[in-house]
C-alpha positions as CSV (number, residue, x, y, z in Angstrom):
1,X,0.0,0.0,0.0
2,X,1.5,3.1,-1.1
3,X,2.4,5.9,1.5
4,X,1.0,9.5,1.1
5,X,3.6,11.6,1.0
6,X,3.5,14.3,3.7
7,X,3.8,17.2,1.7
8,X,0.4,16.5,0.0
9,X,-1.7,15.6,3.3
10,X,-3.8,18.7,3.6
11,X,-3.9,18.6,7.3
12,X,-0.6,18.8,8.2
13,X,0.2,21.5,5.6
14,X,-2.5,23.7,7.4
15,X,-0.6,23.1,10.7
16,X,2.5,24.3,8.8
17,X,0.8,27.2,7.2
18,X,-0.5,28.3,10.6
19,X,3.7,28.6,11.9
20,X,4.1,31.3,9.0
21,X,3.7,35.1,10.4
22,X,1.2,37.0,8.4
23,X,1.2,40.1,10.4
24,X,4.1,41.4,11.7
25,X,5.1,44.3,14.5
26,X,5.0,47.7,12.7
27,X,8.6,48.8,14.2
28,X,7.8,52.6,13.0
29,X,4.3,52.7,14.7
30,X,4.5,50.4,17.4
31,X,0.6,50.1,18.2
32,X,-0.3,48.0,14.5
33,X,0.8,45.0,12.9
34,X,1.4,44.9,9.1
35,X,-0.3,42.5,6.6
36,X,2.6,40.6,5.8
37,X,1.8,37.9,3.5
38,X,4.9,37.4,1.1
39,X,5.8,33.8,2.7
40,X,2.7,32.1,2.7
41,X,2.0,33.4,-0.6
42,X,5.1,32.0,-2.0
43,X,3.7,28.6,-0.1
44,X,0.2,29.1,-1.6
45,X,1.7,29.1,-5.1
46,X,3.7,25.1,-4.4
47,X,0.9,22.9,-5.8
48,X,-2.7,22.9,-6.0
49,X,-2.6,20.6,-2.8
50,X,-0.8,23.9,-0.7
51,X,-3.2,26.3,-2.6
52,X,-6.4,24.4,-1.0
53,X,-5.0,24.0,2.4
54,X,-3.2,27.6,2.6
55,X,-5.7,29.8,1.1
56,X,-8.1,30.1,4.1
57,X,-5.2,30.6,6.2
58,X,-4.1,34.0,4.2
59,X,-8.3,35.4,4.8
60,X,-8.3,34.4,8.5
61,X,-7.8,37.8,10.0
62,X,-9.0,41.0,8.0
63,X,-8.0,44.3,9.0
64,X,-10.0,47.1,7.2
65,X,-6.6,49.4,7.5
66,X,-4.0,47.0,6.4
67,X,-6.8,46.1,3.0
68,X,-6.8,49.5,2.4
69,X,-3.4,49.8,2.5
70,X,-2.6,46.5,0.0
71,X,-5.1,47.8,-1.8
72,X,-7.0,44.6,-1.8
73,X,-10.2,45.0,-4.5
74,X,-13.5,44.8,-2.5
75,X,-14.9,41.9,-4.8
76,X,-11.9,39.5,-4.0
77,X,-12.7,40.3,-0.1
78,X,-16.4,39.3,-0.9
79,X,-15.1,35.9,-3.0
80,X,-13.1,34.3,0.1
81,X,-15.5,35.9,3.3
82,X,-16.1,32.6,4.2
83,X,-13.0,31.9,5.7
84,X,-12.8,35.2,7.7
85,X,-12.1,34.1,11.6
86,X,-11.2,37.4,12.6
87,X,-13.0,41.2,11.8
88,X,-11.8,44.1,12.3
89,X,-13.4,47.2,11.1
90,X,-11.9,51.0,11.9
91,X,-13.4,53.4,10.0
92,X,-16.4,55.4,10.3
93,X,-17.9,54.5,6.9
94,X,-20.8,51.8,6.5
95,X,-19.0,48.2,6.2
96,X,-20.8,47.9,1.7
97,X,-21.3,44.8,0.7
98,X,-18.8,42.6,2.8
99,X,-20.9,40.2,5.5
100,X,-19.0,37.5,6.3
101,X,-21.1,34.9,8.3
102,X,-18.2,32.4,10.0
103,X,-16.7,34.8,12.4
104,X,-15.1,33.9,15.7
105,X,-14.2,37.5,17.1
106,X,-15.2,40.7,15.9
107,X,-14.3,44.4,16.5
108,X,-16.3,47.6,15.1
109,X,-15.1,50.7,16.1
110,X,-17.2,53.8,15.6
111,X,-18.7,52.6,12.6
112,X,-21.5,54.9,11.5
113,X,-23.8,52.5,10.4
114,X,-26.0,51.0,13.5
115,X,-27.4,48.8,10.9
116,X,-24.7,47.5,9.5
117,X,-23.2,46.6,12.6
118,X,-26.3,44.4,13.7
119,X,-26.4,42.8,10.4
120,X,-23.2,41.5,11.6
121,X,-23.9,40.5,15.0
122,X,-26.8,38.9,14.0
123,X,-24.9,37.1,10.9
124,X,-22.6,35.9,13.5
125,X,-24.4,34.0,16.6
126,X,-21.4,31.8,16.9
127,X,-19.2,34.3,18.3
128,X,-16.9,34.0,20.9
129,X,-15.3,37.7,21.8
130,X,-16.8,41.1,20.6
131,X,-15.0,44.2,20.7
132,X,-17.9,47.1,20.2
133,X,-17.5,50.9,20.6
134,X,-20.1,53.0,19.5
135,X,-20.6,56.1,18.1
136,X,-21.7,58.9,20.3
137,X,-25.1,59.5,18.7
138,X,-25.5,56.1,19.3
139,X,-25.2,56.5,22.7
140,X,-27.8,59.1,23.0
141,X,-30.7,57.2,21.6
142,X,-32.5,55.1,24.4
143,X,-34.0,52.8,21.7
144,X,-30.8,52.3,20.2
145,X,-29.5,51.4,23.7
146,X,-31.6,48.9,23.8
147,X,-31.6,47.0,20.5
148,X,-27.8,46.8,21.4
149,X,-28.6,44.6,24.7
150,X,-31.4,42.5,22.5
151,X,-28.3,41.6,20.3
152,X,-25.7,41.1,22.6
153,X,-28.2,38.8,24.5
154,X,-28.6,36.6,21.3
155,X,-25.0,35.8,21.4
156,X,-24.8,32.4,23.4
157,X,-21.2,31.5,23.0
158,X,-19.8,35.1,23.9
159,X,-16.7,34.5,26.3
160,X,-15.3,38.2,26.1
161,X,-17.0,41.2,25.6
162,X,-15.9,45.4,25.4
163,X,-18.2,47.5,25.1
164,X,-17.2,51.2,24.4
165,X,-19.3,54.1,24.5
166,X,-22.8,52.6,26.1
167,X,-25.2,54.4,28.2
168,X,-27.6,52.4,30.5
169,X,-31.0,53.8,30.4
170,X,-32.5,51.3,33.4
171,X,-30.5,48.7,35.1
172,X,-32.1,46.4,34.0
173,X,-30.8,46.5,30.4
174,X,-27.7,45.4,32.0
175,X,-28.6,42.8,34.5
176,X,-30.5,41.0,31.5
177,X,-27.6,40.8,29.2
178,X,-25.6,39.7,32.4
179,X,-28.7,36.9,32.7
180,X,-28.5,36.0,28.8
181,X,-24.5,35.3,28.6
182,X,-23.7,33.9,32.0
183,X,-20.4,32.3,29.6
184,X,-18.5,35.5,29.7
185,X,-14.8,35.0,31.0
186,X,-13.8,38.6,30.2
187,X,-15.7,41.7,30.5
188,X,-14.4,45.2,29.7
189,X,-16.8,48.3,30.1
190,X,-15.3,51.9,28.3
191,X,-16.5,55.1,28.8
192,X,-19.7,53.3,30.2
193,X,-22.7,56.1,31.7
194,X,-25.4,55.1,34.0
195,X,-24.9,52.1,35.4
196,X,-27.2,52.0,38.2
197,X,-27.3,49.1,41.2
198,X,-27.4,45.9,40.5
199,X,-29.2,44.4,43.5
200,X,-30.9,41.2,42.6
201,X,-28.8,40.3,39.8
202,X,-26.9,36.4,40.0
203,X,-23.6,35.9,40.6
204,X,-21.0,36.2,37.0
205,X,-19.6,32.8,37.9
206,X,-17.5,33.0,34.4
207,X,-15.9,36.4,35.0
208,X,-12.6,35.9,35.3
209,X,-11.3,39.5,34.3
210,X,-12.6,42.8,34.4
211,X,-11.4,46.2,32.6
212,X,-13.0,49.3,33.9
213,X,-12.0,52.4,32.3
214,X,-14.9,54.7,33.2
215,X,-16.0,57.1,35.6
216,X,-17.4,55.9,39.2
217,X,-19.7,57.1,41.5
218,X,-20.6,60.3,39.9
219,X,-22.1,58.5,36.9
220,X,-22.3,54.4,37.3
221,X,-22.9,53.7,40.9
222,X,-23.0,49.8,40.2
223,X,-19.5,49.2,39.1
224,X,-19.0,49.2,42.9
225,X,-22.1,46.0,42.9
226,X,-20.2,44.2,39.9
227,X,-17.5,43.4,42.1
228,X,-19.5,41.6,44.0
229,X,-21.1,39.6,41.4
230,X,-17.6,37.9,40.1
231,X,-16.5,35.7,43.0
232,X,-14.4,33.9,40.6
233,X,-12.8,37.3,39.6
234,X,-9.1,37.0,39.5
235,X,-7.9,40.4,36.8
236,X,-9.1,43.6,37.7
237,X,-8.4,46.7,35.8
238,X,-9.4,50.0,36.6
239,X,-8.6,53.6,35.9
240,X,-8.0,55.9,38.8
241,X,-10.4,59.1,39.2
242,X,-11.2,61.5,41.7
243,X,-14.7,60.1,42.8
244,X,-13.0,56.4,43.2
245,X,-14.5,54.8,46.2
246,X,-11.4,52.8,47.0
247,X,-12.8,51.6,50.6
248,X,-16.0,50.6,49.1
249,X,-13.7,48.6,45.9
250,X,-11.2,47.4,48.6
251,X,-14.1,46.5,50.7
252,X,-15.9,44.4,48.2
253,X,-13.0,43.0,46.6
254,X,-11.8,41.7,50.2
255,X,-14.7,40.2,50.8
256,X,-16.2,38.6,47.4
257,X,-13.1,37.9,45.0
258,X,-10.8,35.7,47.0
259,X,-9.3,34.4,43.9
260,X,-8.2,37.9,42.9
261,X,-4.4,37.8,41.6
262,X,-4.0,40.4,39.1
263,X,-4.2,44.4,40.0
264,X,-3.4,46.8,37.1
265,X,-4.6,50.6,37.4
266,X,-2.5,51.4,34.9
267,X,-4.8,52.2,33.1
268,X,-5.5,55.7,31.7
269,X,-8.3,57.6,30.6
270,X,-9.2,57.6,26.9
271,X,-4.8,56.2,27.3
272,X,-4.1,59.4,26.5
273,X,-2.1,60.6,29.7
274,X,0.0,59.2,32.5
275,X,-1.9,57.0,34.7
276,X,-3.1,59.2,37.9
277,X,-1.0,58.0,40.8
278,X,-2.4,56.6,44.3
279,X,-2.3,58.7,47.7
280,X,-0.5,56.4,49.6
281,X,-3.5,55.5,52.1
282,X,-5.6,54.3,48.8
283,X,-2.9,52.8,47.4
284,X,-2.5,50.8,50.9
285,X,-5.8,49.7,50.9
286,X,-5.5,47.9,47.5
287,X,-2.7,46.3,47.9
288,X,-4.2,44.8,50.8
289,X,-7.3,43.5,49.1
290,X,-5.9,40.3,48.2
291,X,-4.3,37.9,50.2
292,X,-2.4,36.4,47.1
293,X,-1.2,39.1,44.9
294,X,1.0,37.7,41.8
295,X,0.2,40.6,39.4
296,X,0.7,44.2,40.2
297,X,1.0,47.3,37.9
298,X,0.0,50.4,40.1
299,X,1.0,54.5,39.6
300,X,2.0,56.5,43.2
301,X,2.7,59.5,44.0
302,X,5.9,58.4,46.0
303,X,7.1,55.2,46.6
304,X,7.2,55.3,50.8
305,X,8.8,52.5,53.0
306,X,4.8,52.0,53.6
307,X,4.1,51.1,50.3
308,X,7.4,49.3,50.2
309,X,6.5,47.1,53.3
310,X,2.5,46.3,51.6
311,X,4.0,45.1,48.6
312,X,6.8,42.8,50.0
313,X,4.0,40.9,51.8
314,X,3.4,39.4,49.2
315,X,6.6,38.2,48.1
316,X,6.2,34.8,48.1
317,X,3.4,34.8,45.2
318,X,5.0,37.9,43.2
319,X,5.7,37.4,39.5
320,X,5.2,40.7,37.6
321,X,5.2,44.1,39.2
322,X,4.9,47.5,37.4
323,X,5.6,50.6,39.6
324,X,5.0,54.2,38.1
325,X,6.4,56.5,40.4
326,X,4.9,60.5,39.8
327,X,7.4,62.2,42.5
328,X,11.0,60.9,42.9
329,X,12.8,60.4,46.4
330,X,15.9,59.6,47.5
331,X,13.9,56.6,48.8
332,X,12.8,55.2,45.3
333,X,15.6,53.4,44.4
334,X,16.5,51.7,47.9
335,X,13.0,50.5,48.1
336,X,13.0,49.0,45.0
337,X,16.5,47.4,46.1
338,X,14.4,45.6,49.0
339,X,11.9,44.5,47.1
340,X,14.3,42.4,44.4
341,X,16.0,41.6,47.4
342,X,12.8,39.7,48.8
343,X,10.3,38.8,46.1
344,X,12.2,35.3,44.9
345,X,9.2,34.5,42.7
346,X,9.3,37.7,40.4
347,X,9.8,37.0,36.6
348,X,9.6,40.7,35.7
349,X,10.4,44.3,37.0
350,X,9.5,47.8,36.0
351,X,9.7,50.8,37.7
352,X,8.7,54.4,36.0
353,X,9.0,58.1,36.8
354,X,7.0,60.0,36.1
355,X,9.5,63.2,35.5
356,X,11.9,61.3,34.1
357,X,14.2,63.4,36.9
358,X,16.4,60.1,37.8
359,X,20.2,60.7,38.4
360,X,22.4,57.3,37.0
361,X,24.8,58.6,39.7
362,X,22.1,57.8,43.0
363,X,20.4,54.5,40.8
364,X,23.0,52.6,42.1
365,X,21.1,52.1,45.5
366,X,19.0,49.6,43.9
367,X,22.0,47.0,43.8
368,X,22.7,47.9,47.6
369,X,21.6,44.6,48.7
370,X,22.2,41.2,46.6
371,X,19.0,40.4,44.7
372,X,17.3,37.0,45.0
373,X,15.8,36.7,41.7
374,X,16.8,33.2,40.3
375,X,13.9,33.3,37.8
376,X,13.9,37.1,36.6
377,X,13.3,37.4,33.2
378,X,12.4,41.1,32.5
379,X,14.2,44.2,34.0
380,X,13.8,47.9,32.8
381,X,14.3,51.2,34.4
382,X,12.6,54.1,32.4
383,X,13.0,58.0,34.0
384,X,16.2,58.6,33.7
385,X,17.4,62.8,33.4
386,X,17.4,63.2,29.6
387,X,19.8,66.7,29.6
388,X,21.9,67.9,26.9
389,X,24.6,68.0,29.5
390,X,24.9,64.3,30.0
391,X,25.6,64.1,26.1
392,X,28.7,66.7,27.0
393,X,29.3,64.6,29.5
394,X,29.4,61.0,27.8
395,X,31.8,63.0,24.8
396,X,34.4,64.3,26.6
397,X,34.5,62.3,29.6
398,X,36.7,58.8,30.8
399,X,35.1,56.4,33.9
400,X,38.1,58.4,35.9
401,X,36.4,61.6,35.8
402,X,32.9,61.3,36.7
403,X,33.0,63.6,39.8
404,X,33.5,66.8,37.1
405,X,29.6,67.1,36.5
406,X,28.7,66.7,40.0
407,X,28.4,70.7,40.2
408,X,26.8,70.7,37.0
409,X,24.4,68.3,37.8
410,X,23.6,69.9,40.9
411,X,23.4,73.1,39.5
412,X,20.9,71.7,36.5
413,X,18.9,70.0,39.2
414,X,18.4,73.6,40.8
415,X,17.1,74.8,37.3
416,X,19.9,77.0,36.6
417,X,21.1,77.1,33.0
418,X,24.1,75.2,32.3
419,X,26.3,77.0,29.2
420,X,28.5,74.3,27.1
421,X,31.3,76.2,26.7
422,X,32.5,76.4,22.6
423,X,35.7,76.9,21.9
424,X,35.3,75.5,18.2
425,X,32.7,76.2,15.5
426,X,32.3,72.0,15.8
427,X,31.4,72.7,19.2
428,X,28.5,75.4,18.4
429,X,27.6,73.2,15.5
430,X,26.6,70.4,17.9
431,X,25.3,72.6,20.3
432,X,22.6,73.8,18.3
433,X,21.9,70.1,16.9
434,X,21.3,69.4,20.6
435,X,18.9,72.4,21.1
436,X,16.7,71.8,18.1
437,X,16.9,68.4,19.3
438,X,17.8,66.2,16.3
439,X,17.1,62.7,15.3
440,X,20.5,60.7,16.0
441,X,20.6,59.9,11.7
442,X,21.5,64.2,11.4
443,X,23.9,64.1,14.3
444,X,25.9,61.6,13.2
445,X,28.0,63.1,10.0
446,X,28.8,65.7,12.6
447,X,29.9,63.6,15.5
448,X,32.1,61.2,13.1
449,X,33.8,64.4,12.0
450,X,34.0,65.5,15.5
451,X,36.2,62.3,16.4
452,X,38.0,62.8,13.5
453,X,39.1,66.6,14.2
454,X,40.1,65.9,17.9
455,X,41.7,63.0,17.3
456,X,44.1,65.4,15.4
457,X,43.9,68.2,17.8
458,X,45.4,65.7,19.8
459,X,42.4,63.5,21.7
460,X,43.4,60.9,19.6
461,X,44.4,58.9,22.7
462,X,40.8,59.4,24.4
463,X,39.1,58.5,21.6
464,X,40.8,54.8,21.3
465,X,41.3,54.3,24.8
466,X,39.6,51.5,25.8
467,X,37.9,54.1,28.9
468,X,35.9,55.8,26.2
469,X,32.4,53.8,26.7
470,X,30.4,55.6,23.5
471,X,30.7,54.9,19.7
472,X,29.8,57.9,19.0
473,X,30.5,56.3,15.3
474,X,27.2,54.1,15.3
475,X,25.0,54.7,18.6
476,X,25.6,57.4,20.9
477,X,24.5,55.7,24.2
478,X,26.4,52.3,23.7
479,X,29.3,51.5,25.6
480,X,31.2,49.5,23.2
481,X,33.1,47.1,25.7
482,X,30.4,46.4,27.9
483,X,28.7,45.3,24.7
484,X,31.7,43.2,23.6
485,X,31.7,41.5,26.7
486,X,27.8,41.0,26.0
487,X,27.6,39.8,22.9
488,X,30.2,36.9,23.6
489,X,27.1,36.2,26.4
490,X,24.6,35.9,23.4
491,X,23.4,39.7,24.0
492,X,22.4,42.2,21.5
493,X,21.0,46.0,21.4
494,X,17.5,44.3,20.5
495,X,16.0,47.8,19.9
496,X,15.9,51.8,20.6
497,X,12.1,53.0,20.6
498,X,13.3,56.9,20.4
499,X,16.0,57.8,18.0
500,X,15.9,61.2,19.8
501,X,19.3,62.2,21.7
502,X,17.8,63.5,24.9
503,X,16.4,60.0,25.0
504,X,18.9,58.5,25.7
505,X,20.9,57.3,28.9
506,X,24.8,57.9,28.1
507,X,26.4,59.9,31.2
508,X,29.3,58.3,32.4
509,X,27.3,57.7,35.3
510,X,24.8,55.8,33.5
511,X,27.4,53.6,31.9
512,X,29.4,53.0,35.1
513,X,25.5,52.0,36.7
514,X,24.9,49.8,33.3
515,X,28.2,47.7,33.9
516,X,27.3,47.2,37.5
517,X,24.0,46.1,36.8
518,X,25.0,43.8,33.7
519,X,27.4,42.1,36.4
520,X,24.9,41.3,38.4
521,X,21.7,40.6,35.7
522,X,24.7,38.1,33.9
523,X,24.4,35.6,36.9
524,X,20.7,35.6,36.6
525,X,20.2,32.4,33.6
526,X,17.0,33.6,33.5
527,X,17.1,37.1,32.2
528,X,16.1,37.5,28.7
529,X,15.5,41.4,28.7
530,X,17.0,44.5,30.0
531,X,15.7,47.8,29.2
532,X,17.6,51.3,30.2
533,X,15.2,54.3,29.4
534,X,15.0,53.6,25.8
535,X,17.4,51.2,25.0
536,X,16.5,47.8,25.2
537,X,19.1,44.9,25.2
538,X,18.3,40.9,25.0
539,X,19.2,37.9,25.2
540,X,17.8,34.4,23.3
């Protein structure tokens, strides 16, 4: 009996074809992925065999934006919409003559069109996660309002749902489409008005995570009531605003979510600002709402030995923890010392500032104590000063001399203007690159020249030595034998996010802190990722 050949069983070239990216991280506009599809076309085009299995695969996810962009004709969209999986539709327009009826998740934002929008809810009864924000004038119509719960309620197999833009005319809209999809897992509520108690409404049994990014008390007094309804609840997001009831959250999250694991209020409103930092009394209470805390990601106004001692109570179930610090202390960094020094269970690190005011110089506290981190995987630091004086400063200077910009520094740090002194037309050539503030591709013809013309003034012995820790020649910010001794570790610069100079850490101070922390990150196997302010190095 002869033996199909692999290569032709249709199955297992689907589980191929699933292994090949379609989309891919936009590195220029870091919040989209890019339709991608060169490789599996090349695959599609093998045989007839690859053409049938790999086909469906290539209309699995549609992106309204990334069609536009290929310049995909509407009709060929229209000739494969049965094997659509994934919908996404951002534009205001009505959605024509595309209605694909297979969908497993769908996501409508703003779409102008109420119609067209429950022609495809209604086409689509089989879905299992719905991403819906409506239009404002949508919001504003009470019978609208309510054929939105009539068709949210017809979806049976709905395990997550956002819903963005929704005013609740009567309670009991909502507590009916809680009744009519007891299956949600996931629940996510945006910009949500007037939701009223919920007294008398069943327990969510299915909720497992909740996202809240809307207002409180002032305008949907039952957010406080759906806490109590998900006693499985163990993600809670919220955004912090300044009618939050903390006791009454704190309160009801005590006593109703005992599986409660995950905290995040990083969140921000309409994630167009800095998340709004805790008073340190609220920020207490929280952290004592749960008894096993794994996930934290909170913003403060100052990180106190208070806050310090709540969160290293729960060191023994810590894995990720996300601190966004609004006003620095000479506290910050020792506290963050203790807490690596005590949670052994943390996989990943980050603290923030808020006004990015960090000295590289006074960082060094957090590798006071010997950190006991065995399964660390993620570390990153990002507030660190971003001055035009620390460029001077990483130029001119050698590891030897780091206590020259201490005045400097201290005179910067009491706002007083700092003059680089130009004794060269170079030197008011890069000076006023550095004011106007540059993208690191125009600086560079001038800095390579600048090497050049002092190493004949007479610096050439700086410049080669091996104390000078930047190449100015390729990346400003890199020290290049730290990175040697890196990269024969199997570590790379994996990326910069901001190819701006002031964003950049690369005082002497910051490299002598960079090679201390290395030393110490080197002897963690774990560690796959450390990030400086915007440079990001990894490993694996």
């Amino acid at each position: 009996m002869a033996v199909d050949n692999p290569l032709t069983i249709h199955e297992l070239i689907y589980r191929v074809g699933i292994f090949i990216p379609l989309y891919t991280w936009d590195r220029d506009n870091t919040r989209f992925y890019r339709f991608t599809p060169k490789n599996l076309l090349s695959c599609i085009r093998v045989n007839r065999a690859w053409y049938a299995a790999l086909v469906p695969l290539l209309w699995t996810v549609y992106s309204d934006v990334e069609m536009e962009r290929r310049k995909v004709p509407i009709e060929t969209i229209v000739a494969h919409s049965q094997h659509i999986r994934f919908f996404e539709y951002d534009k205001s327009e009505s959605l024509g003559p595309l209605l694909p009826t297979n969908l497993r998740e769908l996501r409508l934002n703003s779409v102008s069109s109420f119609e067209s929008c429950a022609d495809f809810i209604l086409a689509n009864s089989q879905l299992t996660a719905l991403d819906w924000t409506l239009r404002l004038e949508h919001q504003s119509d009470p019978l609208q309002c309510l054929a939105i719960q009539t068709l949210l309620e017809s979806l049976y197999q709905l395990k997550h749902l956002r819903l963005g833009n929704w005013r609740v005319y009567d309670p009991i809209q909502f507590k009916g489409l809680l009744n009519k999809t007891p299956g949600i897992k996931e629940l996510a509520l945006v910009q949500m008005e007037g939701l009223g108690g919920l007294e008398g409404c069943p327990p969510m049994l299915n909720i497992t995570r909740l996202y809240l990014q809307c207002l409180w008390s002032n305008v949907n007094s039952g957010l406080v009531d759906l806490l109590r309804l998900c006693p499985n609840l163990e993600s809670l997001t919220f955004f912090n605003f300044n009618d939050c009831p903390m006791a009454t959250i704190t309160r009801n999250l005590r006593e109703c979510c005992p599986q409660l694991t995950t905290i995040d209020t990083m969140a921000t409103y309409l994630d167009t600002h800095d998340p709004v930092p805790w008073l340190e009394s609220d920020l207490l209470m929280l952290l004592e709402a749960t008894q096993h805390l794994v996930h934290c990601r909170v913003p403060m106004e100052s990180f106190t030995a208070r806050i310090c001692d709540a969160i290293i109570t729960h060191a023994g179930s810590l894995e990720t923890i996300h601190l966004f610090i609004e006003q620095d202390s000479d506290a910050t960094f020792r506290n963050a010392n203790r807490i690596l020094s005590s949670c052994s269970n943390l996989r990943a690190f980050t603290m923030s500032s808020g006004t990015s005011g960090w000295s590289a110089k006074h960082a060094s506290d957090i590798l006071g104590q010997p950190w006991n981190l065995s399964l660390l995987e993620t570390f990153e630091l990002n507030g660190f000063k971003q001055r035009a004086f620390e460029y001077e400063d990483a130029f001119y200077n050698t590891f030897d001399d780091c206590g020259k910009k201490d005045e400097d520094e201290e005179q910067a740090d009491h706002g007083k203007d700092m003059e680089m002194e130009s004794t060269t037309p170079l030197d008011k050539e890069k000076k006023e690159c550095l004011e106007k503030e540059q993208d690191f591709e125009a600086m560079t013809p001038i800095i390579n020249k600048a090497m050049y013309l002092r190493g004949n003034e007479g610096n050439a012995a700086l410049l080669s030595s091996r104390h000078m820790h930047t190449d100015y020649g390729k990346y400003p910010y890199q020290d290049p034998e730290l990175m040697a001794t890196l990269s024969g570790q199997g570590w790379n610069r994996h990326r910069i996010y901001s190819h701006r100079w002031l964003g950049h850490v690369s005082s002497c101070h910051a490299n002598i802190l960079r090679r201390k922390l290395f030393s110490r990150v080197v002897a963690t196997p774990s560690i796959r990722k450390v990030a400086l302010n915007d440079v990001v190095y990894s490993r694996g």
